[in-house]
N, CA, C and O atoms as a GROMACS GRO file, in nm:
protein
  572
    1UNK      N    1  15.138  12.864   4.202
    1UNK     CA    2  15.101  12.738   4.260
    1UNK      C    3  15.100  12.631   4.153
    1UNK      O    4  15.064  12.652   4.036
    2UNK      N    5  15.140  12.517   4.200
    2UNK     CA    6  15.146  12.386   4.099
    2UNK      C    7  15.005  12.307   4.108
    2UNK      O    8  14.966  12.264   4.216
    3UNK      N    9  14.933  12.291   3.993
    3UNK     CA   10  14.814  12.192   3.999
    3UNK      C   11  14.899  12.072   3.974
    3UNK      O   12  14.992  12.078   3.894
    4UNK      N   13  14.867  11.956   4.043
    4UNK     CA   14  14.823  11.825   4.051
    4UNK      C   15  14.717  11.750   3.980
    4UNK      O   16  14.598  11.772   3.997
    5UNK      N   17  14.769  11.654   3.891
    5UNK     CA   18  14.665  11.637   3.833
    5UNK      C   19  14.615  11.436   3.883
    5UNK      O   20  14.679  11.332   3.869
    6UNK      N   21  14.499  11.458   3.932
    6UNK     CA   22  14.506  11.320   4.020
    6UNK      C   23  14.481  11.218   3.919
    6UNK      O   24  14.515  11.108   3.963
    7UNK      N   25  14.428  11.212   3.785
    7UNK     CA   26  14.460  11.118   3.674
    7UNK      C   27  14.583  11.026   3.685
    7UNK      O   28  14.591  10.904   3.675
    8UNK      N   29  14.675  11.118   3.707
    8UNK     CA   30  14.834  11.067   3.624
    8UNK      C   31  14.914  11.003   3.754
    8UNK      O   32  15.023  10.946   3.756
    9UNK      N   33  14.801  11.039   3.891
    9UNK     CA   34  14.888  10.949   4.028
    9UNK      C   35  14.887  10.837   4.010
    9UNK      O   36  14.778  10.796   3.970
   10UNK      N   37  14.960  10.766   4.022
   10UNK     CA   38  14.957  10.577   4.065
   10UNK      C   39  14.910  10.550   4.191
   10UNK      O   40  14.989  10.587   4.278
   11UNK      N   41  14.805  10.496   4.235
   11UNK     CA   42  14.732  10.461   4.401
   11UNK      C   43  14.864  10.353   4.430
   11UNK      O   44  14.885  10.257   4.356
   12UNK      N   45  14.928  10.377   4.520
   12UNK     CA   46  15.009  10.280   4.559
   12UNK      C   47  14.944  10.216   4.672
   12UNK      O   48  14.834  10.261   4.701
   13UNK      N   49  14.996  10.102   4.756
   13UNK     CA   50  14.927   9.994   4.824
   13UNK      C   51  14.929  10.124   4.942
   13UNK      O   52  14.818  10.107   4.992
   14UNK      N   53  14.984  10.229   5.006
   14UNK     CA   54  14.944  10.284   5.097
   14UNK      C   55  14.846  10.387   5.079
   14UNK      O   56  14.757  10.426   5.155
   15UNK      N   57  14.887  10.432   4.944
   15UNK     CA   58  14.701  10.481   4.915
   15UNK      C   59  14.611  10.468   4.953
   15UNK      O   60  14.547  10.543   5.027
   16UNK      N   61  14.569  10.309   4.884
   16UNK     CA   62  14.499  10.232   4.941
   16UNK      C   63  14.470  10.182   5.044
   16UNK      O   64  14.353  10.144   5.052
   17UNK      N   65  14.559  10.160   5.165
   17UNK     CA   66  14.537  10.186   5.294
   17UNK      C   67  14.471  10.320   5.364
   17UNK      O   68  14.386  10.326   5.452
   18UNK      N   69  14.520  10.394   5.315
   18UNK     CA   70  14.449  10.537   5.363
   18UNK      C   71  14.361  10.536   5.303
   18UNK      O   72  14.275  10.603   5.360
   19UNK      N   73  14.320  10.490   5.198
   19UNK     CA   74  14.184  10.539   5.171
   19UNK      C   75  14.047  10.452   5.262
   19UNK      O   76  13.937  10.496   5.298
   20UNK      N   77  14.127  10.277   5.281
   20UNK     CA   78  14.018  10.191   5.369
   20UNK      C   79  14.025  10.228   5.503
   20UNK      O   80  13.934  10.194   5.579
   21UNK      N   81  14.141  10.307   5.555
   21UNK     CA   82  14.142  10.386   5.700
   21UNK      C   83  14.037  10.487   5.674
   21UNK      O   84  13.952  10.481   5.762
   22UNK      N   85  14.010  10.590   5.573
   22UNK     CA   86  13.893  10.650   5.558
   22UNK      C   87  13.774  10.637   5.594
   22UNK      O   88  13.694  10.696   5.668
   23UNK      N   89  13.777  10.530   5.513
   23UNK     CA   90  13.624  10.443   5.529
   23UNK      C   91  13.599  10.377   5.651
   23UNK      O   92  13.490  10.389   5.706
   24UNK      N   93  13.672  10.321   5.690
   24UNK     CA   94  13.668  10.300   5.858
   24UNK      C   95  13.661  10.422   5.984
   24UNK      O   96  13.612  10.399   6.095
   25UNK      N   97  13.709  10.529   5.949
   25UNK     CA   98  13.697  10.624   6.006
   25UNK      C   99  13.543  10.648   6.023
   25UNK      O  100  13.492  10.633   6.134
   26UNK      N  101  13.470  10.684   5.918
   26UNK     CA  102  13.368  10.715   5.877
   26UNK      C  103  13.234  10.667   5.927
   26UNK      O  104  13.127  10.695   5.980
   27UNK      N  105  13.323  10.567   5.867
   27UNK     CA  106  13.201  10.392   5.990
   27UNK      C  107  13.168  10.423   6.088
   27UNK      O  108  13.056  10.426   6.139
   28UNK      N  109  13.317  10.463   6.143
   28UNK     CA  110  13.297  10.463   6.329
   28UNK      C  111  13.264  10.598   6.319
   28UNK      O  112  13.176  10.620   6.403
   29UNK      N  113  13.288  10.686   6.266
   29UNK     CA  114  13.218  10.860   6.325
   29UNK      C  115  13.039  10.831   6.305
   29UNK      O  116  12.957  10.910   6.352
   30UNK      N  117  12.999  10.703   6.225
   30UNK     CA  118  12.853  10.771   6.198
   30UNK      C  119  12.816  10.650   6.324
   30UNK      O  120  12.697  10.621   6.327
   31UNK      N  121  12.892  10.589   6.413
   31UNK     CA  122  12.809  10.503   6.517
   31UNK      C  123  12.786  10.618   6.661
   31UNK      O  124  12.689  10.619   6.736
   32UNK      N  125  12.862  10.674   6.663
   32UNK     CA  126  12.859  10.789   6.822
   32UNK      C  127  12.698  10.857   6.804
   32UNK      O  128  12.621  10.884   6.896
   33UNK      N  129  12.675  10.875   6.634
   33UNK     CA  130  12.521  10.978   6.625
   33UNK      C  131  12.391  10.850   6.676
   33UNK      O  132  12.283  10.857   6.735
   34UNK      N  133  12.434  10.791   6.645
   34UNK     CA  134  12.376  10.629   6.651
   34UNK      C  135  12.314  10.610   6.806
   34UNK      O  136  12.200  10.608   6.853
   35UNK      N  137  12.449  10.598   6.861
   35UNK     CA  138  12.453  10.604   7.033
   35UNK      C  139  12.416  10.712   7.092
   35UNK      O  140  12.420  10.690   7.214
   36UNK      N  141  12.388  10.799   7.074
   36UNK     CA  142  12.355  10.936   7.147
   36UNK      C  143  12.223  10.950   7.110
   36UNK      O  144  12.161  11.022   7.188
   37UNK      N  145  12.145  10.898   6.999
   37UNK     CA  146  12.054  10.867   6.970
   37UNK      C  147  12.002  10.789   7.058
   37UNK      O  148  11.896  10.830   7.107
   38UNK      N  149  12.055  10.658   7.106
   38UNK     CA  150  11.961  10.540   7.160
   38UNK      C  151  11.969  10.622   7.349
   38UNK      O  152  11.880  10.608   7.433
   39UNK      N  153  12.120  10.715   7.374
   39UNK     CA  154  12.116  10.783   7.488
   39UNK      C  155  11.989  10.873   7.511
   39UNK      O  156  11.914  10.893   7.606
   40UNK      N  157  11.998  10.911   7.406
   40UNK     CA  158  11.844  11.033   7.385
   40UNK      C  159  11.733  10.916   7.465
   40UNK      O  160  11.695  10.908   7.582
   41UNK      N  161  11.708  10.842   7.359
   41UNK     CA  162  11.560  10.767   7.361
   41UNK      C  163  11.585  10.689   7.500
   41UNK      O  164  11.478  10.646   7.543
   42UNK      N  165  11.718  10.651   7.597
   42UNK     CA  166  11.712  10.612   7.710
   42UNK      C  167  11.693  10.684   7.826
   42UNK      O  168  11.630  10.652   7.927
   43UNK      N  169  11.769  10.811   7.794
   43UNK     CA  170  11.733  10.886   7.926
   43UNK      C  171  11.604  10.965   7.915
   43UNK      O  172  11.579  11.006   8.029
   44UNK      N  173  11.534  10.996   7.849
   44UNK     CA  174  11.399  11.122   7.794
   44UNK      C  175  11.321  10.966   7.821
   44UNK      O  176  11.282  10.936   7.934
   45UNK      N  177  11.306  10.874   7.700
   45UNK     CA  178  11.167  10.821   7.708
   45UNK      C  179  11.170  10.657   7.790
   45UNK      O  180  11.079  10.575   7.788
   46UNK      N  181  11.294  10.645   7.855
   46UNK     CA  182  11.299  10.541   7.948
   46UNK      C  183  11.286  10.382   7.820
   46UNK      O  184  11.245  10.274   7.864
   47UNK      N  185  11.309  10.390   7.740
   47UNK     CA  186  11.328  10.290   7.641
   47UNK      C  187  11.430  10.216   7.660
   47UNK      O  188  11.544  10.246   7.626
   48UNK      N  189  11.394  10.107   7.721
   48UNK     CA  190  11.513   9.982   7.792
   48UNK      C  191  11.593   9.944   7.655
   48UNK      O  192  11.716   9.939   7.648
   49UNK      N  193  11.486   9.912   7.528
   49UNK     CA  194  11.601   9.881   7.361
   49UNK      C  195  11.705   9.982   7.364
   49UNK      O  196  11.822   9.955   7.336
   50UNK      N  197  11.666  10.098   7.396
   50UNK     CA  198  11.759  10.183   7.350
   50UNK      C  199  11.885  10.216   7.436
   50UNK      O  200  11.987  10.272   7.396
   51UNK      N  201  11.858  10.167   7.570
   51UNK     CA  202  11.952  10.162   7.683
   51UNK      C  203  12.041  10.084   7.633
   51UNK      O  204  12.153  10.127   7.604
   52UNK      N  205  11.994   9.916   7.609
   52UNK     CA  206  12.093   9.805   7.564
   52UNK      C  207  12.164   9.855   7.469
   52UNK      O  208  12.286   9.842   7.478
   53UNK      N  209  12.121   9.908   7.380
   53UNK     CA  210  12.197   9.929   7.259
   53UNK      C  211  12.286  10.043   7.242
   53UNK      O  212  12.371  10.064   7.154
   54UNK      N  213  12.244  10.126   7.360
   54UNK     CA  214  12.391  10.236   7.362
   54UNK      C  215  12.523  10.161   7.462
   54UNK      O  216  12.645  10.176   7.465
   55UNK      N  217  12.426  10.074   7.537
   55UNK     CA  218  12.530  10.044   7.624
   55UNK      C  219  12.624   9.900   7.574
   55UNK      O  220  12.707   9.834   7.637
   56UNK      N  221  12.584   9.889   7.472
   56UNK     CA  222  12.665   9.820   7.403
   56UNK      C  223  12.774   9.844   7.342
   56UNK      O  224  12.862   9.758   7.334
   57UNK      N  225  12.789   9.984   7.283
   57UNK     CA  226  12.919  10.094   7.232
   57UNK      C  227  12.959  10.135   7.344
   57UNK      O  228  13.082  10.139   7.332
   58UNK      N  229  12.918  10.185   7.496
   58UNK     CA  230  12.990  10.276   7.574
   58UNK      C  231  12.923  10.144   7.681
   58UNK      O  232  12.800  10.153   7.686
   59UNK      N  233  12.966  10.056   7.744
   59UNK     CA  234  12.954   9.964   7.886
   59UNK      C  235  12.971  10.058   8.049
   59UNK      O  236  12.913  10.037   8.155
   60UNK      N  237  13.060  10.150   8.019
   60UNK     CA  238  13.135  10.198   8.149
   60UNK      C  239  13.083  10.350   8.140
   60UNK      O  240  13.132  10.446   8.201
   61UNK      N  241  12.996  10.352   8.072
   61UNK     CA  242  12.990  10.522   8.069
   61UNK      C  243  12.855  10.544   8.223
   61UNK      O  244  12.737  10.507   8.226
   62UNK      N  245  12.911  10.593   8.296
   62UNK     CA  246  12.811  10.587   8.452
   62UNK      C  247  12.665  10.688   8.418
   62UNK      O  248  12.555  10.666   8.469
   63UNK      N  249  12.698  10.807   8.314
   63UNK     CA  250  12.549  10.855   8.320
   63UNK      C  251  12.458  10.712   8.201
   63UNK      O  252  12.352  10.659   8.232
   64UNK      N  253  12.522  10.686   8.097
   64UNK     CA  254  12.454  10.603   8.021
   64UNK      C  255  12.366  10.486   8.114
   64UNK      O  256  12.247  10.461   8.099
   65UNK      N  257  12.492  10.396   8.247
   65UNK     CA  258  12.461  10.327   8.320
   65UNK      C  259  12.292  10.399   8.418
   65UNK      O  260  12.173  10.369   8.430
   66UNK      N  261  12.360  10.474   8.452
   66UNK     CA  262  12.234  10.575   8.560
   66UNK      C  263  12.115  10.575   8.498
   66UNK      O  264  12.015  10.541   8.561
   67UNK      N  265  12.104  10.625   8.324
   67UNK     CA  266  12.005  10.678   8.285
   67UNK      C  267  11.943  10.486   8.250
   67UNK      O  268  11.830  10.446   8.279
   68UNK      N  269  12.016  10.430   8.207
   68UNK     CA  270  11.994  10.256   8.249
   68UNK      C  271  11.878  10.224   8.393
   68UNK      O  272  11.759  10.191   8.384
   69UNK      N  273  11.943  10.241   8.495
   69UNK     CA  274  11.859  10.191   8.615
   69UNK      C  275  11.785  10.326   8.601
   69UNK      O  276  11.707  10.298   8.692
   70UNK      N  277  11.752  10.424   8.570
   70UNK     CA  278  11.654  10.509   8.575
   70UNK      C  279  11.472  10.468   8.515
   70UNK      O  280  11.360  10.488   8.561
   71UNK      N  281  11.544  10.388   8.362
   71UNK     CA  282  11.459  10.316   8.315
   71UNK      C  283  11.427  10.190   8.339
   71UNK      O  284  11.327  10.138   8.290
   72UNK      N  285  11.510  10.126   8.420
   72UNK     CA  286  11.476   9.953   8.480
   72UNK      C  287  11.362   9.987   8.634
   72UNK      O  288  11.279   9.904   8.671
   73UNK      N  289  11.382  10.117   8.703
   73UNK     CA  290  11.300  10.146   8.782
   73UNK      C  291  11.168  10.213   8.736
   73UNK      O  292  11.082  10.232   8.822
   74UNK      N  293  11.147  10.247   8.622
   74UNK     CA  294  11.018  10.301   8.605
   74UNK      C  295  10.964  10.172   8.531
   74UNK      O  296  10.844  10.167   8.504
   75UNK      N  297  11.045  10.073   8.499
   75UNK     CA  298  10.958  10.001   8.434
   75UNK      C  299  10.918   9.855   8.511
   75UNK      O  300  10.878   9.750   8.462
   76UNK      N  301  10.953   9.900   8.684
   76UNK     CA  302  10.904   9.804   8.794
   76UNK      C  303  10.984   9.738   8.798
   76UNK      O  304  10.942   9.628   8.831
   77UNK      N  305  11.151   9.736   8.773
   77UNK     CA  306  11.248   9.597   8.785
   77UNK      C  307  11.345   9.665   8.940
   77UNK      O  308  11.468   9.653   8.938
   78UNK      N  309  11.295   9.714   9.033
   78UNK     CA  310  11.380   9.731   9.116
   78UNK      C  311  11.526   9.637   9.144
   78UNK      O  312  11.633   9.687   9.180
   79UNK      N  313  11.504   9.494   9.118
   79UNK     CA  314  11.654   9.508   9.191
   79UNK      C  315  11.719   9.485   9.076
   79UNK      O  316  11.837   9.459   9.102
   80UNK      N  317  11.686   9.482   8.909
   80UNK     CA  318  11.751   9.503   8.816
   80UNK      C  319  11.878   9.676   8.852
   80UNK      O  320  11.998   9.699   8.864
   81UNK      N  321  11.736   9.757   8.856
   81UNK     CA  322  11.782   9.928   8.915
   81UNK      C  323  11.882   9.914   8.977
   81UNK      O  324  11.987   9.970   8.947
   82UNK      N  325  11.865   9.824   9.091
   82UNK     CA  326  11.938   9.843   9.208
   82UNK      C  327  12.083   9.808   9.170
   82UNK      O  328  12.163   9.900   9.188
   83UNK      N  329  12.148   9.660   9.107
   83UNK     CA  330  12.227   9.614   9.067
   83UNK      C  331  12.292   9.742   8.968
   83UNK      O  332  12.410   9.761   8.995
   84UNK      N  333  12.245   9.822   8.874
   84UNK     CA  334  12.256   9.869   8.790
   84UNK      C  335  12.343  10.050   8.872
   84UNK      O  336  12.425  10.139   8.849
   85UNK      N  337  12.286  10.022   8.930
   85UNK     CA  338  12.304  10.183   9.014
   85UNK      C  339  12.414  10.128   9.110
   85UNK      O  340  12.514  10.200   9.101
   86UNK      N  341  12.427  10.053   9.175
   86UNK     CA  342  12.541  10.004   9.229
   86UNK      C  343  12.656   9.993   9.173
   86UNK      O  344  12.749  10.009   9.251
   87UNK      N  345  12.691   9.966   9.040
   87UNK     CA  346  12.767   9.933   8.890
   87UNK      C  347  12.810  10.102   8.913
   87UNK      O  348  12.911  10.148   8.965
   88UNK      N  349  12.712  10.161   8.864
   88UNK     CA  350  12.741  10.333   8.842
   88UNK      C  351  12.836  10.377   8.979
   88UNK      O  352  12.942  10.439   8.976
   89UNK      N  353  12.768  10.328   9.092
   89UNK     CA  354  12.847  10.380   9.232
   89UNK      C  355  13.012  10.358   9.201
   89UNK      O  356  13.103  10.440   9.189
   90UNK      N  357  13.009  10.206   9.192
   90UNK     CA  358  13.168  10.130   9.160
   90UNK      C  359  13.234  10.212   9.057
   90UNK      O  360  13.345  10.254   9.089
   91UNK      N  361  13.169  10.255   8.892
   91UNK     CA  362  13.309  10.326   8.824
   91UNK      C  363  13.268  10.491   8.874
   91UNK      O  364  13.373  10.553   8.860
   92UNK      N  365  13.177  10.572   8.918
   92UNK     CA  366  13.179  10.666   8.957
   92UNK      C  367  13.149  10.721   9.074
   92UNK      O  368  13.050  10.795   9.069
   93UNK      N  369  13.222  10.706   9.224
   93UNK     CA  370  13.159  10.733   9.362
   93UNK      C  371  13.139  10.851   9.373
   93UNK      O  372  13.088  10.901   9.472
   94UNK      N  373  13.184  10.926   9.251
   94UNK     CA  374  13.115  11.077   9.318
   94UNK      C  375  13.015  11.126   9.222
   94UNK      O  376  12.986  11.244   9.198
   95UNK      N  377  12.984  11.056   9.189
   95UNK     CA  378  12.809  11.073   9.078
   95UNK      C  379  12.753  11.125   9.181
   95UNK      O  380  12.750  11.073   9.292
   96UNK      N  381  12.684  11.280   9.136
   96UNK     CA  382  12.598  11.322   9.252
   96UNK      C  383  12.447  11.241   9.211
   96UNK      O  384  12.420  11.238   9.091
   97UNK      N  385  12.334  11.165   9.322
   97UNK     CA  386  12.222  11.179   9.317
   97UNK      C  387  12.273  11.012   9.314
   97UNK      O  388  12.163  10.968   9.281
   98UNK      N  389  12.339  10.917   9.322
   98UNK     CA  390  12.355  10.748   9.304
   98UNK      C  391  12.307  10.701   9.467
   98UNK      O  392  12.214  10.628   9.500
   99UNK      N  393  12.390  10.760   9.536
   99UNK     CA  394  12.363  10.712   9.695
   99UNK      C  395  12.195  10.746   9.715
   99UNK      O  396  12.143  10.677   9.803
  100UNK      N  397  12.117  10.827   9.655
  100UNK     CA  398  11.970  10.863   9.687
  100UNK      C  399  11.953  10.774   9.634
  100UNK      O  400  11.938  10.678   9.709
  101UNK      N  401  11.944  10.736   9.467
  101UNK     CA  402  11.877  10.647   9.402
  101UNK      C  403  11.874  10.471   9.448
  101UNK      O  404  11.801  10.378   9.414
  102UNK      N  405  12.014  10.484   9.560
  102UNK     CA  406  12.014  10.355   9.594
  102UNK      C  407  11.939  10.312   9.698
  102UNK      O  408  11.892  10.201   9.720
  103UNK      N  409  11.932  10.435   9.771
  103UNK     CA  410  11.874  10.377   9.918
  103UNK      C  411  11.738  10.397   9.863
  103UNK      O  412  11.657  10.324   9.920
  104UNK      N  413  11.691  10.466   9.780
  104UNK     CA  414  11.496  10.465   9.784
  104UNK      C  415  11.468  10.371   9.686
  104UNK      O  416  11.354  10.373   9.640
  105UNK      N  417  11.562  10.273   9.633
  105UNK     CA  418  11.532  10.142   9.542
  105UNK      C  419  11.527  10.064   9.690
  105UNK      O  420  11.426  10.005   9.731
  106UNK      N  421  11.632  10.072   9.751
  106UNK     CA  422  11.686   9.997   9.893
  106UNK      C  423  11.488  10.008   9.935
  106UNK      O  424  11.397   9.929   9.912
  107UNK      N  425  11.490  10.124   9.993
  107UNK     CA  426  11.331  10.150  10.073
  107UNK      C  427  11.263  10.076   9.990
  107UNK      O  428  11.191   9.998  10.052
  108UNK      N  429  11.252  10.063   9.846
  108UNK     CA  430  11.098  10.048   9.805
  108UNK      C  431  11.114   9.922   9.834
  108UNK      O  432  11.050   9.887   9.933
  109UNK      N  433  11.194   9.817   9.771
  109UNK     CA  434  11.220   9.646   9.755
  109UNK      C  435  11.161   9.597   9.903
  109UNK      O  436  11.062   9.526   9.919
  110UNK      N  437  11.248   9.653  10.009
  110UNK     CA  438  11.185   9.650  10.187
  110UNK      C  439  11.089   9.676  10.204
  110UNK      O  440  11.037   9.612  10.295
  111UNK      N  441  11.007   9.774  10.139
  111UNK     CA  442  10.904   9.730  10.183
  111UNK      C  443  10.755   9.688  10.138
  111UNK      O  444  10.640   9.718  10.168
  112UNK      N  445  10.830   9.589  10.038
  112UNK     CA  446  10.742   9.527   9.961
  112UNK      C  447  10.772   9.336  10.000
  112UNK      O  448  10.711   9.239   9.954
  113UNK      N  449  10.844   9.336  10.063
  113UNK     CA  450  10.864   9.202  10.112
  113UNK      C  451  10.873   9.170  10.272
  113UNK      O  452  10.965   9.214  10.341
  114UNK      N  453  10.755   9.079  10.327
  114UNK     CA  454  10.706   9.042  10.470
  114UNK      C  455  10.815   9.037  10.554
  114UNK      O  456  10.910   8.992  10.491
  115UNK      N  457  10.835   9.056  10.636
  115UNK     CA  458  10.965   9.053  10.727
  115UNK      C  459  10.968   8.830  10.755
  115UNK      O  460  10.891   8.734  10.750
  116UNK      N  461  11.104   8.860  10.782
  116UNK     CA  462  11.143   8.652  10.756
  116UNK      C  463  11.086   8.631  10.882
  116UNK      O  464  11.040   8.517  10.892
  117UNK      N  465  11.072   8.704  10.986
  117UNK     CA  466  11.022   8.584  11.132
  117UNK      C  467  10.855   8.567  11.118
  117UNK      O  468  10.794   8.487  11.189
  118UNK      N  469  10.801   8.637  11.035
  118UNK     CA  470  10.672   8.630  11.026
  118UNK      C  471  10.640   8.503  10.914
  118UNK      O  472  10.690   8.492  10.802
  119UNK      N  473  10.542   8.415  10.978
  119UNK     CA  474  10.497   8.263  10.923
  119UNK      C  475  10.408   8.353  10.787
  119UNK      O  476  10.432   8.473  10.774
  120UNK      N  477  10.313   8.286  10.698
  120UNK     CA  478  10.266   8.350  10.570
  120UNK      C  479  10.140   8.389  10.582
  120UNK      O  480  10.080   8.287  10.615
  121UNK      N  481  10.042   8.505  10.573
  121UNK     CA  482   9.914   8.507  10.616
  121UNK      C  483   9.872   8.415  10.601
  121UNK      O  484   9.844   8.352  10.702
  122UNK      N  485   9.850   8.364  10.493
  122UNK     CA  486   9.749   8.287  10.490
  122UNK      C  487   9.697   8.144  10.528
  122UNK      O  488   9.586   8.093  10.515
  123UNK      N  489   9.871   8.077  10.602
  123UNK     CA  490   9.828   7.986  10.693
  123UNK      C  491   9.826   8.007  10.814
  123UNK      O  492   9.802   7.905  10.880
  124UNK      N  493   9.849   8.147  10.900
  124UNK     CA  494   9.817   8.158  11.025
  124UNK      C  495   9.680   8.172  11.010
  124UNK      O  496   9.620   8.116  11.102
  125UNK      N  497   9.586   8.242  10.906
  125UNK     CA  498   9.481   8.302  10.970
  125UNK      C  499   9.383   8.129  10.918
  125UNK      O  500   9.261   8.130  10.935
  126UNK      N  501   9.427   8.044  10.880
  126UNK     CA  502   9.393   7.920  10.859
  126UNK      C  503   9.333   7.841  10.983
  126UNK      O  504   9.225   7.796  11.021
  127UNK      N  505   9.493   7.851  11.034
  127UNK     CA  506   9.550   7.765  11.116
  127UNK      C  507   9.426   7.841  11.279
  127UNK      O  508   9.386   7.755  11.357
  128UNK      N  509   9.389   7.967  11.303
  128UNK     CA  510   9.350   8.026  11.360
  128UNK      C  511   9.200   8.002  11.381
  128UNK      O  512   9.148   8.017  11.492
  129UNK      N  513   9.136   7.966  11.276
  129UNK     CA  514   8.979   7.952  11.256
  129UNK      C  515   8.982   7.817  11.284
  129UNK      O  516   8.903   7.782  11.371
  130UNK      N  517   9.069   7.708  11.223
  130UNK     CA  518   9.041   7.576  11.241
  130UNK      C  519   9.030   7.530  11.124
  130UNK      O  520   9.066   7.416  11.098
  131UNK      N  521   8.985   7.603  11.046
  131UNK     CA  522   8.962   7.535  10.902
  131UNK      C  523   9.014   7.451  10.823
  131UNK      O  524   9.130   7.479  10.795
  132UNK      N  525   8.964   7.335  10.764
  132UNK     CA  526   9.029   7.272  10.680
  132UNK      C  527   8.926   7.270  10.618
  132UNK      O  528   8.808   7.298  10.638
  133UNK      N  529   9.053   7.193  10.458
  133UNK     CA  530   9.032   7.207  10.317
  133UNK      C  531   8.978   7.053  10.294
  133UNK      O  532   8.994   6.956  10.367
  134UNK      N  533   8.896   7.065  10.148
  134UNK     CA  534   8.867   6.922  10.131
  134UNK      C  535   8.970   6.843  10.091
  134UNK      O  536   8.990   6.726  10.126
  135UNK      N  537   9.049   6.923  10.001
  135UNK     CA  538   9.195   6.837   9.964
  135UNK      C  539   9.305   6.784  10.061
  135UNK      O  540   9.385   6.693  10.041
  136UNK      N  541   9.284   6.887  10.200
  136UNK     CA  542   9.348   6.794  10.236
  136UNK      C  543   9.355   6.704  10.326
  136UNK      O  544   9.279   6.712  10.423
  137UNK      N  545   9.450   6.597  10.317
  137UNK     CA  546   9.463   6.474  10.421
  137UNK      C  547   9.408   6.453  10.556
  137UNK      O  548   9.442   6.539  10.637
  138UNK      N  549   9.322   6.351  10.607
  138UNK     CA  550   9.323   6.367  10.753
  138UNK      C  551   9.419   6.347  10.876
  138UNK      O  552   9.492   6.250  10.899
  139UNK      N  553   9.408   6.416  10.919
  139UNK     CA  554   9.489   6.414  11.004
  139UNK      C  555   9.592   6.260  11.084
  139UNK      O  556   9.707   6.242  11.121
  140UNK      N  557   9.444   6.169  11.077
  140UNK     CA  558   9.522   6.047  11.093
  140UNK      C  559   9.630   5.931  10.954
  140UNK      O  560   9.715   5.844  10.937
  141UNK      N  561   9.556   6.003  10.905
  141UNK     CA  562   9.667   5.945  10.771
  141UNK      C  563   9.782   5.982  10.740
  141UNK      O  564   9.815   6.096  10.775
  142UNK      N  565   9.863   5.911  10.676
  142UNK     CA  566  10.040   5.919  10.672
  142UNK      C  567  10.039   5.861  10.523
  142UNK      O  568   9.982   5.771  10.462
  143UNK      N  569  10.120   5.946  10.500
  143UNK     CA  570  10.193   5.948  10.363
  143UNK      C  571  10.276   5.857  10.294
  143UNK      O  572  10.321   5.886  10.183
   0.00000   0.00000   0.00000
């Protein structure tokens, strides 16, 4: 076998390209531990920082997205969730468990908001007793 002795090489300009392709390589292999990291801390401890920030390297990845509205719903943002899980439906329709997560975001939002033909409690049951306020206006006065 012939030794090489790397002293006596000349780095030519593609050397040097391969060697800053190296280093770029490198860069990018140590960001994936990075992201799977902030995936960890999004899907286990529901950490919305860590959601943004994986989903900043991977946008389209549907479990990253999922485990996303997983944590926008525990942390009370339903129709953040909802928007978010809908996204996941669009690049993945056969994600098992998206159609559940949508309709019981769907249930909760419904029924946390008064139905529209109903006037607001608190001026029917007003309006019901008779009561008025000192602030306001009498009745014969105009604005």
């Amino acid at each position: 076998m012939r030794r090489h002795s790397f002293g006596r090489v000349r780095r030519s300009a593609a050397q040097f390209a391969a060697a800053a392709c190296l280093l770029v390589c490198m860069a990018a292999a140590a960001q994936p531990s990075a992201v799977t990291t902030d995936f960890e801390r999004c899907r286990v401890q529901a950490n919305l920082d860590a959601c943004y920030d994986a989903i900043r390297y991977r946008p389209s990845d549907p479990s990253l997205l999922s485990a996303l509205g997983d944590a926008l719903a525990r942390a009370n943002r339903p129709a953040d969730a909802l928007r978010t899980y809908q996204r996941v439906a669009a690049l993945a329709p056969n994600l098992p468990g998206v159609a559940a997560k949508i309709s019981a975001i769907e249930t909760k939002m419904s029924a946390k908001r008064p139905p529209a033909n109903s006037p607001p409690r608190a001026a029917s049951a007003d309006t019901a007793s008779g009561k008025r306020f000192s602030n306001a206006a009498p009745e014969t006065q105009s604005h």
